[in-house]
Residue, then its C-alpha position, 0 to 999 in steps of 0.5 A: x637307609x630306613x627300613x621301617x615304614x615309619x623311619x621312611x616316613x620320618x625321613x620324607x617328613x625331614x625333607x619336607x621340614x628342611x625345605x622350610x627351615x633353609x627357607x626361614x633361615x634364609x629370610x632371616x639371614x636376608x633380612x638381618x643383611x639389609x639391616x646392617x648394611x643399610x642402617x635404615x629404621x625402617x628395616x628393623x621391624x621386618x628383620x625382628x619379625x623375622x627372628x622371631x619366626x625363625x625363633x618359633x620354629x626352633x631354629x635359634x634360640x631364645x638368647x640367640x634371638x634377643x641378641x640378634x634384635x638388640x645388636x640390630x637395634x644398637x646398630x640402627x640407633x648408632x650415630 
């Protein structure tokens, strides 16, 4: 456990923060589901917005993010 003030504030600012994170990354994993299991074009802008956002919050990374629109993409489009 902490034991400086600041150590126990860092740690309830964790907590908070993991809250959002599990949430994003949720939405994302959701939103890439759809996607693949339906081939619908019109999923695809929700689930690239919500790479992106979980990109911007340090969740993937920048690699990890083109990769996931590109296969989504190459699955959508794939006759």
């Amino acid at each position: 456990m902490a034991n400086t003030s600041s150590a126990k504030k860092a740690h309830r600012v964790e907590l908070r923060r993991r809250v959002f994170n599990a949430r994003r990354a949720k939405a994302m994993r959701d939103a890439v589901k759809d996607v693949t299991k339906s081939k619908d074009v019109k999923n695809l802008p929700q689930a690239q917005q919500a790479i992106d956002k979980a990109l911007k919050r340090g969740l993937i990374k920048k690699n990890t993010a083109s990769r996931m629109k590109s296969r989504l993409a190459r699955t959508v489009t794939a006759k």
